[in-house]
C-alpha positions as CSV (number, residue, x, y, z in Angstrom):
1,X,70.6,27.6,18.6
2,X,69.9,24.9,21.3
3,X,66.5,25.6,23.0
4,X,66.7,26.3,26.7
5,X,64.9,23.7,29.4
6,X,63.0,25.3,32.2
7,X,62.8,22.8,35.0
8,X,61.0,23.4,38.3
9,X,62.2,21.0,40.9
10,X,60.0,21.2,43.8
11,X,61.2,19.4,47.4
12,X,58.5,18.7,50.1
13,X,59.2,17.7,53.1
14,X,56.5,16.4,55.6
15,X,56.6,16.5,59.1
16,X,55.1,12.7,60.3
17,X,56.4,13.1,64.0
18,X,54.0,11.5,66.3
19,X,54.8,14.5,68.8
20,X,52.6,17.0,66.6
21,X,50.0,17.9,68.8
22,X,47.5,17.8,66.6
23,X,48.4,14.5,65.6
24,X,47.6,13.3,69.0
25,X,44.7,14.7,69.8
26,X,43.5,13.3,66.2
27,X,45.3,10.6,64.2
28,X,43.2,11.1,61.3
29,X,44.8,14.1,60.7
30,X,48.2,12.0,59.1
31,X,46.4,10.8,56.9
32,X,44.8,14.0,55.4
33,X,47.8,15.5,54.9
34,X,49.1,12.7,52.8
35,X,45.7,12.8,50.6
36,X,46.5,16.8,50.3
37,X,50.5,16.3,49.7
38,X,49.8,13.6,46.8
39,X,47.1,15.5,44.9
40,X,49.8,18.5,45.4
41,X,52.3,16.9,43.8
42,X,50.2,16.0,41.1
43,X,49.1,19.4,39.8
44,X,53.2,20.0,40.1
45,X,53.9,17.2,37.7
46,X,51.1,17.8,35.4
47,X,52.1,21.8,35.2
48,X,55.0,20.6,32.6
49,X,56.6,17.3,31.6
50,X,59.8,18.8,32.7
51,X,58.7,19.5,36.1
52,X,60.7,17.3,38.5
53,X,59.2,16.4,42.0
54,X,60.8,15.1,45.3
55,X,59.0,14.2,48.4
56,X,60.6,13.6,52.4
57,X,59.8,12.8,55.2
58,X,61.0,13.8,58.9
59,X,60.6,12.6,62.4
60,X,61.6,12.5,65.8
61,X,64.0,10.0,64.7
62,X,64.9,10.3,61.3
63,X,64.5,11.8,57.7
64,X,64.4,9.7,54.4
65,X,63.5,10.1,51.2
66,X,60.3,8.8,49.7
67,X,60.1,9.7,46.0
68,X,62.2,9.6,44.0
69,X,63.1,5.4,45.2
70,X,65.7,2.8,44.6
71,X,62.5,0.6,46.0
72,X,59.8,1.0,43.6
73,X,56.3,0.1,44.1
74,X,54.5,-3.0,42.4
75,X,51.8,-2.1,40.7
76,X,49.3,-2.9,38.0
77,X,49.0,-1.0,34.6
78,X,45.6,0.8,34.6
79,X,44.1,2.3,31.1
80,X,42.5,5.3,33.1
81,X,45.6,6.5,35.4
82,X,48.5,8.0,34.5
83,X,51.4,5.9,34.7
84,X,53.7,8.4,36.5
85,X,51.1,9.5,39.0
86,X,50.4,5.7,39.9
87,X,53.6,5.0,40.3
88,X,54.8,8.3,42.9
89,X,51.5,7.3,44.9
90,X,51.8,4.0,45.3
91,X,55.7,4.2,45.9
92,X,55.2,7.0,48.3
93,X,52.1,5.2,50.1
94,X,54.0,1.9,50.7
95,X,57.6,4.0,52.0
96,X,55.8,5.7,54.2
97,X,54.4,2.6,55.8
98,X,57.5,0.9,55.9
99,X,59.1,4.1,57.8
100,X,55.9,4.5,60.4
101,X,56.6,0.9,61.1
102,X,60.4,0.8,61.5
103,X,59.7,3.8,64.1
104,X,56.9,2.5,65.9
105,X,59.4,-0.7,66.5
106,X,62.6,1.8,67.7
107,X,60.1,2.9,70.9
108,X,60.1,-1.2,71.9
109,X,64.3,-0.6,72.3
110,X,65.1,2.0,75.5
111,X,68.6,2.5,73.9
112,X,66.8,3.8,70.8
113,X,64.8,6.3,72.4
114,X,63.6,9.2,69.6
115,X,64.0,12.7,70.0
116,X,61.5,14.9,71.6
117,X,61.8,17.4,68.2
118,X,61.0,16.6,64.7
119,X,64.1,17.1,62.4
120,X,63.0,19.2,60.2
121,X,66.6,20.9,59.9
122,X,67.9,17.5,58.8
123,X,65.6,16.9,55.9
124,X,66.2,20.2,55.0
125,X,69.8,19.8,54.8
126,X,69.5,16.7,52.7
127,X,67.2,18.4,50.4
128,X,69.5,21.1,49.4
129,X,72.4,18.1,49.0
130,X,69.6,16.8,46.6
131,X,69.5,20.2,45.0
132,X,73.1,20.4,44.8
133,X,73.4,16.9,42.9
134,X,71.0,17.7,40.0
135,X,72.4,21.1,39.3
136,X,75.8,19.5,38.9
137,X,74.5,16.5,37.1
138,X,72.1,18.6,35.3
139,X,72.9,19.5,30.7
140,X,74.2,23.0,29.4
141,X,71.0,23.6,28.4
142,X,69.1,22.9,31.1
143,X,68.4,25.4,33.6
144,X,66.9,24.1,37.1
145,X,64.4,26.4,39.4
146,X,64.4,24.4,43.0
147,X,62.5,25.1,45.7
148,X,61.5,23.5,49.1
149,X,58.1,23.5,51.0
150,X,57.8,21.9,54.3
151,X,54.3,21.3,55.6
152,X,54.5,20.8,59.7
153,X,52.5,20.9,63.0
154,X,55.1,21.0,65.0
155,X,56.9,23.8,67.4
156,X,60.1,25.5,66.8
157,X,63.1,24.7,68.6
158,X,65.8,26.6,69.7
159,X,68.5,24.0,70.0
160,X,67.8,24.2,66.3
161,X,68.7,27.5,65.8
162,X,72.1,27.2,64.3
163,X,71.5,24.8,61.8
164,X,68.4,26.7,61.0
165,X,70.5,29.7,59.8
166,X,73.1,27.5,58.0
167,X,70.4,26.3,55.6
168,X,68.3,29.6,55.3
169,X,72.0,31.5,54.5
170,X,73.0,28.4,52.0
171,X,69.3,28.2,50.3
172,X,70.2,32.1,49.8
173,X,73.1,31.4,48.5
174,X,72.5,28.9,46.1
175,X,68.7,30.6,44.8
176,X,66.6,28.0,46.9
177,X,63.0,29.2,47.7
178,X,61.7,28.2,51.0
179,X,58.2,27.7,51.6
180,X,56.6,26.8,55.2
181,X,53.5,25.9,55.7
182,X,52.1,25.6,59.7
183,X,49.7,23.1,60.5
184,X,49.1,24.3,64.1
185,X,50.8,27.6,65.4
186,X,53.3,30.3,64.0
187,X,56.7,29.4,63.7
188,X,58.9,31.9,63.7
189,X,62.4,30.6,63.2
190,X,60.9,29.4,59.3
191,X,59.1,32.6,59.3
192,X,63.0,34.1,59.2
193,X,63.7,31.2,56.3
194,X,60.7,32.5,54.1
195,X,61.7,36.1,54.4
196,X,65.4,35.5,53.6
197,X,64.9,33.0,50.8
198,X,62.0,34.7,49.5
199,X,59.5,32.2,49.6
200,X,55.9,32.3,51.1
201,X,54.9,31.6,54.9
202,X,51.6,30.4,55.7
203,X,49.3,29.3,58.6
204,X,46.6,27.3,57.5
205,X,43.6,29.0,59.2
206,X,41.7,25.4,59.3
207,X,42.6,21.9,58.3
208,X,39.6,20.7,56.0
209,X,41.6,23.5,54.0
210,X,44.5,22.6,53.3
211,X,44.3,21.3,49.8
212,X,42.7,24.5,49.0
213,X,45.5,26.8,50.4
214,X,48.4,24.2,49.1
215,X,46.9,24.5,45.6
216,X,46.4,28.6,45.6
217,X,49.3,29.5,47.6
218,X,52.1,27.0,47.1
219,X,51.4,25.8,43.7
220,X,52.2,28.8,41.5
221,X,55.6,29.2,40.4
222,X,57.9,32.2,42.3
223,X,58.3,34.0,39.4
224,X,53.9,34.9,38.6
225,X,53.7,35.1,42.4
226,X,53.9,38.7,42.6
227,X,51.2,39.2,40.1
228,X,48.4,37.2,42.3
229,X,46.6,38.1,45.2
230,X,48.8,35.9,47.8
231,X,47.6,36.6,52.0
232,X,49.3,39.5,53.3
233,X,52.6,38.5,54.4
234,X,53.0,38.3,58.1
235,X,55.7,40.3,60.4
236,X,58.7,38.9,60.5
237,X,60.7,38.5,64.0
238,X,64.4,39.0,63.8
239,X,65.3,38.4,67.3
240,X,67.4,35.8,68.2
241,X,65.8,33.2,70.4
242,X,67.7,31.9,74.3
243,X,68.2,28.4,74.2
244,X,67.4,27.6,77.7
245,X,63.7,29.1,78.1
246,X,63.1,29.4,73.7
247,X,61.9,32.8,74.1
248,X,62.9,35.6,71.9
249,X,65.3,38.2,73.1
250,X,66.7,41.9,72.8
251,X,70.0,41.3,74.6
252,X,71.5,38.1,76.2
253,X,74.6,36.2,76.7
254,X,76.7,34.5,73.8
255,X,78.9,31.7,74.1
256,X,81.7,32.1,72.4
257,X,82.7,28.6,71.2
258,X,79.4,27.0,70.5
259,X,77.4,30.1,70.1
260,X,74.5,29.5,71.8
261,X,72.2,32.2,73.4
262,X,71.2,32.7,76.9
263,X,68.9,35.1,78.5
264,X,70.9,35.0,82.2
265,X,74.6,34.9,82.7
266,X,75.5,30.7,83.1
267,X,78.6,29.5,84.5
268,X,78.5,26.8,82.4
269,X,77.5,26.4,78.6
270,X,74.4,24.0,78.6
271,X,75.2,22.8,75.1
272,X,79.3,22.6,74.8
273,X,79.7,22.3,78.5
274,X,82.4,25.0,78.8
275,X,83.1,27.0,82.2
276,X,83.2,30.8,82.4
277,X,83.9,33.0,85.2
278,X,81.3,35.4,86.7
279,X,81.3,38.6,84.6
280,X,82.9,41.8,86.0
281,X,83.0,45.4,85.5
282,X,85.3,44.9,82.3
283,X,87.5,47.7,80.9
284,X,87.7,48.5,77.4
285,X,90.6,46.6,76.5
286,X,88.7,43.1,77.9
287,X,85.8,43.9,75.9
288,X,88.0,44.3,72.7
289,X,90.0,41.0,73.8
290,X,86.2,39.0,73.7
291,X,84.8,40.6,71.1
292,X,88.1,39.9,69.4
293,X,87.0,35.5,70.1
294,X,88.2,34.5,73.4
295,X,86.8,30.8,73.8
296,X,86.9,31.0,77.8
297,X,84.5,35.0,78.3
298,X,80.9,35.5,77.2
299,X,80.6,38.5,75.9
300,X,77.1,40.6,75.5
301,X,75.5,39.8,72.6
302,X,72.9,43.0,71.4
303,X,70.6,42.6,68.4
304,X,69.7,46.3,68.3
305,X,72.8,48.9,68.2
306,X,70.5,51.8,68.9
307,X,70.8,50.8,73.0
308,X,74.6,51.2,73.1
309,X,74.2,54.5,71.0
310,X,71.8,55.7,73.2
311,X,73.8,54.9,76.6
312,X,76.8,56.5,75.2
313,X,75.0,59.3,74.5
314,X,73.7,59.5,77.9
315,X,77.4,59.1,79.4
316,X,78.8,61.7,77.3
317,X,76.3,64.1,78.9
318,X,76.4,63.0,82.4
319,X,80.2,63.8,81.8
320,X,79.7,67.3,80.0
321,X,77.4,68.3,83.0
322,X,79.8,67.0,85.3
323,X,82.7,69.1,83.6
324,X,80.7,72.4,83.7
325,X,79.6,72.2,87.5
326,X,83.3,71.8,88.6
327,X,84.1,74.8,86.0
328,X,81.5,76.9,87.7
329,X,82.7,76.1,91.0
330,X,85.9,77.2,90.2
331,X,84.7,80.4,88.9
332,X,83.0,81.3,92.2
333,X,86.0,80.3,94.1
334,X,88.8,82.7,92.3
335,X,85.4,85.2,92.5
336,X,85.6,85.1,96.3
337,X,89.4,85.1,96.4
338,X,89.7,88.3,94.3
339,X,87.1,90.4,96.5
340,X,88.8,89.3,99.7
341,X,91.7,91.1,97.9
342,X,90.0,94.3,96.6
343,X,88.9,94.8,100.3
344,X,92.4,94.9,102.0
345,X,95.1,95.4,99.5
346,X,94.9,99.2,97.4
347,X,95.3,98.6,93.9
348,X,98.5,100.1,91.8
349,X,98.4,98.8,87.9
350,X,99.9,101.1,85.3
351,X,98.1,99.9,81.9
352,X,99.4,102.2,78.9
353,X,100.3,105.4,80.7
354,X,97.7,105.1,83.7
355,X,98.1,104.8,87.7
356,X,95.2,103.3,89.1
357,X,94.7,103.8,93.0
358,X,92.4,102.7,95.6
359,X,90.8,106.6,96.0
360,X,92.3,108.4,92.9
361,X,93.5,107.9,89.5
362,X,96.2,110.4,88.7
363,X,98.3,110.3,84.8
364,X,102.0,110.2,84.5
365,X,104.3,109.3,81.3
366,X,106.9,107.8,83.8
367,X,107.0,104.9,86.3
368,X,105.1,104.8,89.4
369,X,107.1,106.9,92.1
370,X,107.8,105.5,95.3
371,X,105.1,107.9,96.9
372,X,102.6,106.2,94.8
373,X,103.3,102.7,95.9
């Protein structure tokens, strides 16, 4: 019987945006996280020969791939490295160079202007295209493990958002472990990737660190993670975030075409430009007709169901209490009808045998004579 190959592919994707805010305020911080990312990769590769290893990059402009290369470095043989790890360091080292420069010459061209957010959703899209690739190209008895970790500084962003769920719900979906580790601040759109996926989220308490946490945290393989002592793993935020003030919200507005979120009612969709009307009392059968997809209504969008079960709860007893005063008023009217009749008109009822009059109550086997009446 053929022997089985365990592969672990592992994808990093580094954020090199000049808009990190850390990067600005300190430039030397690039180039520690390079150090750290190489000497990462390199306790990867040396875990197994089979290990496989793939490293991005991802800025406000761009995202390309830096090792594996069509371009590979020139280098010399030395008798004290190891060939593979001179050759990833040197290739990724000179790529990177190449791409800083290409993007510090877009900002000299005003019709090249770069993004103000670092595509992070991009590389992550081309990773798992990467992923796809070798598991089709890959032998029958070969069996790949993939996963991704993106180290960034930067913030989340809401315009994001869709394509951020695409590739959490497709890494799912294909058994793609996502890792995040935050340079600077929580990030709570990948916080949602890490929970969904599986993988490990972590904020690295302080920079001079990071080789440290990289190595202890992100190194082991997902399948002995559960047996070390990993940092507790933080609370994760469901809530769907507006697009036009990026905060997180319990109930907003939906558009119906593009999806996006809003916090306030808008006439018009920031992002696909469609016009809606001003929202009106609707009746039940327009809320079924936009729940149902009308492109041209925004329809309430709630990420909890317990407020709706709650306010129908609270109609169904303003209606009950509503019900029994207008009982109870009726009772007291036919109450005061009746005794406005026992006070003027004498009473003559025969029930089974028996007269009943106003002053006496006299027994007969007949009907009521004409005296009685």
């Amino acid at each position: 019987m053929q022997r089985q190959i365990e592969t672990s592919l592992l994808v990093i994707v580094l954020d090199v945006s000049s808009l990190q805010r850390i990067v600005k305020q300190e430039m030397k911080i690039l180039p520690l996280c390079l150090d750290s990312t190489i000497v990462f990769a390199k306790a990867h590769l040396i875990q197994s020969s089979n290990n496989e290893l793939a490293i991005m990059v991802c800025h406000n402009h761009s995202t390309k791939f830096l090792y594996p290369c069509e371009i590979t470095a020139e280098i010399r043989q030395m008798d004290d490295q190891y060939e593979k790890f001179t050759m990833m360091e040197h290739t990724v080292r000179q790529q990177l160079q190449r791409i800083i420069s290409e993007n510090i010459l877009l900002w000299a061209f005003p019709m090249n202007i770069p993004l103000n957010i670092s595509l992070i959703s991009g590389a992550l899209n081309m990773a798992l295209c990467y992923i796809a690739r070798l598991k089709s190209e890959k032998i029958a008895s070969q069996k790949l493990h993939p996963r991704i970790l993106v180290i960034t500084a930067s913030n989340d962003s809401a315009t994001q958002y869709m394509n951020y769920m695409n590739i959490f719900f497709t890494a799912q979906r294909m058994n793609v472990i996502l890792d995040v580790c935050s340079l600077d601040q929580e990030l709570t759109l990948l916080q949602q990737g890490c929970d969904i996926t599986g993988g490990n989220y972590l904020k690295v308490p302080q920079l001079d660190e990071l080789l440290q946490d990289l190595l202890c945290v992100f190194l082991p393989d997902p399948s002995v993670r559960s047996e070390l002592v990993l940092p507790s793993p933080v609370k994760v935020d469901y809530r769907a975030a507006c697009f036009c003030h990026q905060e997180l919200i319990d109930i907003g507005y939906v558009c119906s075409k593009c999806f996006t979120i809003f916090c306030k009612f808008n006439s018009i969709c920031t992002t696909c430009h469609t016009v809606f009307k001003m929202p009106g009392r609707m009746s039940m059968k327009m809320k079924n007709k936009s729940m149902c997809g009308s492109r041209r209504t925004l329809f309430v969008y709630s990420v909890t169901v317990e407020y709706l079960k709650q306010q129908r709860l609270k109609d169904i007893v303003k209606y009950v209490i509503w019900i029994m005063k207008c009982f109870a008023a009726l009772i007291i009217f036919l109450n005061l009808y009746y005794n406005s009749l026992y006070d003027t008109i004498p009473i003559d009822l025969r029930i089974h045998g028996i007269t009943f009059d106003g002053n006496q109550t006299t027994y007969c086997s007949g009907p009521p004579s004409k005296d009685t009446i």
